[in-house]
C-alpha positions in Angstrom: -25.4 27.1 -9.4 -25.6 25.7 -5.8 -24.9 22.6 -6.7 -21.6 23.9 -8.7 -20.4 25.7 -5.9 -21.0 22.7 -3.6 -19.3 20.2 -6.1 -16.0 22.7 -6.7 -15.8 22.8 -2.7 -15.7 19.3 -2.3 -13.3 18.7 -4.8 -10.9 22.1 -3.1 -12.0 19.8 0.2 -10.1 16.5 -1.8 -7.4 18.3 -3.3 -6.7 19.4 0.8 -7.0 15.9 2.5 -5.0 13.8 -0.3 -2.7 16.3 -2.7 -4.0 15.2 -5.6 -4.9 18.3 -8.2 -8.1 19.1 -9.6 -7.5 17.6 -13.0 -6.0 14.1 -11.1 -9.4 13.7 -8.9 -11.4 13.9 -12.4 -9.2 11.5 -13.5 -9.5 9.1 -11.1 -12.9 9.4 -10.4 -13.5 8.5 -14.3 -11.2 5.2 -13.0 -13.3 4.6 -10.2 -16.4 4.9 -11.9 -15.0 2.3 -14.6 -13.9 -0.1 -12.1 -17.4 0.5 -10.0 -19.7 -0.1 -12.6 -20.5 2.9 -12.0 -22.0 2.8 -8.9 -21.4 5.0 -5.3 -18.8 1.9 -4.0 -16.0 -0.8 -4.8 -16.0 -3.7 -3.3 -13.2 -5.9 -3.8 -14.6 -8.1 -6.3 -14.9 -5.1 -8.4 -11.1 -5.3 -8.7 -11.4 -9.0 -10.3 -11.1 -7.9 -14.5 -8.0 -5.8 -13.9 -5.5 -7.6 -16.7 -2.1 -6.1 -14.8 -3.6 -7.0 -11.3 -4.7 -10.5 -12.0 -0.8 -11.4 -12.8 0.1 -10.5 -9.6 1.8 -12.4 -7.4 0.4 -10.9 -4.5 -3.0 -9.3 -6.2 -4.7 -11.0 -2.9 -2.4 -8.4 -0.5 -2.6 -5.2 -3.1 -6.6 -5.8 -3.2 -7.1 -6.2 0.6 -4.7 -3.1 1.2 -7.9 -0.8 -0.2 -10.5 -1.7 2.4 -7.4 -2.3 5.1 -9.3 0.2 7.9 -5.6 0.9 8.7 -5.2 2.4 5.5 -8.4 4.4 5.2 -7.5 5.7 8.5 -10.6 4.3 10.2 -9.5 2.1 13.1 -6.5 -0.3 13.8 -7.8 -3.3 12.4 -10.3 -4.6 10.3 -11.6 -4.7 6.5 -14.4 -2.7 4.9 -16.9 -4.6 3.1 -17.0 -1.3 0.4 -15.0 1.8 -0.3 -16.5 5.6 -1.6 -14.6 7.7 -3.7 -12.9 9.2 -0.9 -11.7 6.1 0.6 -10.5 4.9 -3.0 -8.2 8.7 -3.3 -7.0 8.1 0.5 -5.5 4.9 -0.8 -4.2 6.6 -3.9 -2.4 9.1 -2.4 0.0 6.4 -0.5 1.0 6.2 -4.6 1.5 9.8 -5.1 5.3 11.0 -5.8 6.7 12.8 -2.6 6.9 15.9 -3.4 10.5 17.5 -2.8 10.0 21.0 -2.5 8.0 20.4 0.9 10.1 20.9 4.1 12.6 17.9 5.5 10.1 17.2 8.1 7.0 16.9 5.9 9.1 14.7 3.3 9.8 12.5 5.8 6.2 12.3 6.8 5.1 11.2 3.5 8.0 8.8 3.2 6.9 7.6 7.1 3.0 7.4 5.5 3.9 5.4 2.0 6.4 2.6 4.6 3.5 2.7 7.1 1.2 1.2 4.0 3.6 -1.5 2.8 3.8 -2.5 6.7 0.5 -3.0 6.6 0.9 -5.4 3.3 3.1 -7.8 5.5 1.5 -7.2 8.6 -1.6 -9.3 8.1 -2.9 -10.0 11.4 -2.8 -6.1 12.6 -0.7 -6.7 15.2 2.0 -4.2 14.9 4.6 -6.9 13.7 5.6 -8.9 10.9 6.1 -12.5 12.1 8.6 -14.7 10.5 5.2 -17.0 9.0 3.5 -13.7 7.6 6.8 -12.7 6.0 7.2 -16.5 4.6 3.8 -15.7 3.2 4.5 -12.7 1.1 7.7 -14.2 -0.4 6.2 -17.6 -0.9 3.7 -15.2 -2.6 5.8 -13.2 -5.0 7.8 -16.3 -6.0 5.0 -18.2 -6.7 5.0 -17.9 -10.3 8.4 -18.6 -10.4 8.8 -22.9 -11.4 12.3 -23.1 -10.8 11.7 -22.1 -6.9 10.3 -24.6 -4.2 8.1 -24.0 -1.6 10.8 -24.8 1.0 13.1 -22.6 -1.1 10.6 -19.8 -0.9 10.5 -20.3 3.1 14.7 -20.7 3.6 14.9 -17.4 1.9 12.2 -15.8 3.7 13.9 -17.4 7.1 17.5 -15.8 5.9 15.8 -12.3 5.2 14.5 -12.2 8.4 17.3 -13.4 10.2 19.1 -10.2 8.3 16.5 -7.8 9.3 16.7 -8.8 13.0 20.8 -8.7 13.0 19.9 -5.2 11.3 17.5 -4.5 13.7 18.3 -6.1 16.7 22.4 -6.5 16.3 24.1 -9.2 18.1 21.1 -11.6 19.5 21.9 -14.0 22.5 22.0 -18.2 21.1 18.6 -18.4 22.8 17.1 -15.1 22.1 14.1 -14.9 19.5 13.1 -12.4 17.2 9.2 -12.4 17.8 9.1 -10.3 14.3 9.5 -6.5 12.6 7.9 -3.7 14.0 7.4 -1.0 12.4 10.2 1.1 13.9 12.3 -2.2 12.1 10.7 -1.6 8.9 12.1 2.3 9.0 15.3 0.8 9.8 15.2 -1.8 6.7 14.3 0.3 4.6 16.5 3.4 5.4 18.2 4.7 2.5 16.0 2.9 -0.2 14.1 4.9 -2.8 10.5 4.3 -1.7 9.2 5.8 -4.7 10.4 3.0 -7.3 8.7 0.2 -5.1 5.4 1.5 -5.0 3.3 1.5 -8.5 0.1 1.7 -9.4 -0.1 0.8 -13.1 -3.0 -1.6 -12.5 -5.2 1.3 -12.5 -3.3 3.0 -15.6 -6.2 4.8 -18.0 -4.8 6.6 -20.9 -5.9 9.9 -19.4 -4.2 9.4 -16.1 -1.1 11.1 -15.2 -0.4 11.1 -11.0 3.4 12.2 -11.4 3.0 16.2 -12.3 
């Protein structure tokens, strides 16, 4: 009975500290268990026989974004070597829809939250900015699989998207003014007036039983 009592409070505890319902932590725990082996951790070799992941373009960026201490909310920089179930549901709930019948201000919070994560993706180096080589990276990245594109054509459209995120950012720049990167302020300003929610999936971790948009 104690043990019960204890068990239901840490899942009311979950449900608190990442949104998910009752019925979605028992259904991703069942995930995490699967893609544990069953045991108290995952470590990020764990995420190696995902099928959907390992097509990725940029599976090394999605994996390291789970033990990114950034993410967990555990310091500003740094990697975990392993990640508990609550770790794993803090990273999930970056996924979660945002739900629309919270105030404005709590809405944008969550929107502020899921940017802040994808920042983190290009923002390797935890510096606070995305550089124009760190940007080159991700693109060179997704258009790897992609025969028809060059390396160098990978990098002169990485080096024209950044040039349009600092005109966006910055406006008008000087002839010898440099944009040392985005910051995350930048980012919100990029991204203003996208739909968050379509760029962020998480079907590598689909199980039949799984539903996260309630």
């Amino acid at each position: 009975m104690g043990a019960a009592h204890s068990a239901s409070e840490e899942v009311r505890e979950l449900e608190g500290k990442t949104g998910f319902s009752s019925d979605q932590i028992e259904q991703l725990h069942r995930r995490f268990k699967q893609l544990s082996g069953d045991q108290p951790t995952i470590r990020k070799e764990n995420f190696n026989n995902i099928p959907d992941l390992e097509l990725n373009p940029i599976r090394s960026k999605i994996v390291r974004a789970f033990f990114d201490n950034r993410n967990l909310r555990k310091g500003p920089s740094g990697l975990a070597d392993e990640i508990n179930f609550e770790d794993f549901l803090t990273i999930m709930a970056y996924f979660r829809p945002i739900d629309t019948t919270l105030g404005e201000e709590q809405v944008e919070l969550s929107r502020k939250d899921k940017l802040r994560f994808l920042f983190h993706m290009y923002d390797s180096d935890s510096d606070g900015r995305i550089t124009l080589e760190e940007y080159r990276n991700v693109v060179e990245e997704l258009l790897s699989g992609n025969p028809h594109i060059e390396k160098e054509s990978a990098r002169s459209i990485a080096d024209g998207a950044m040039m349009e995120a600092a005109s966006v950012c910055v406006g008008q720049m000087e002839p010898d003014q440099v944009y040392e990167g985005i910051t995350f302020e930048d980012f919100l300003k990029i991204w203003q007036g996208i739909d968050i929610e379509t760029k962020m999936h998480v079907r590598f971790l689909n199980m039949e039983t799984i539903a996260l948009c309630h």
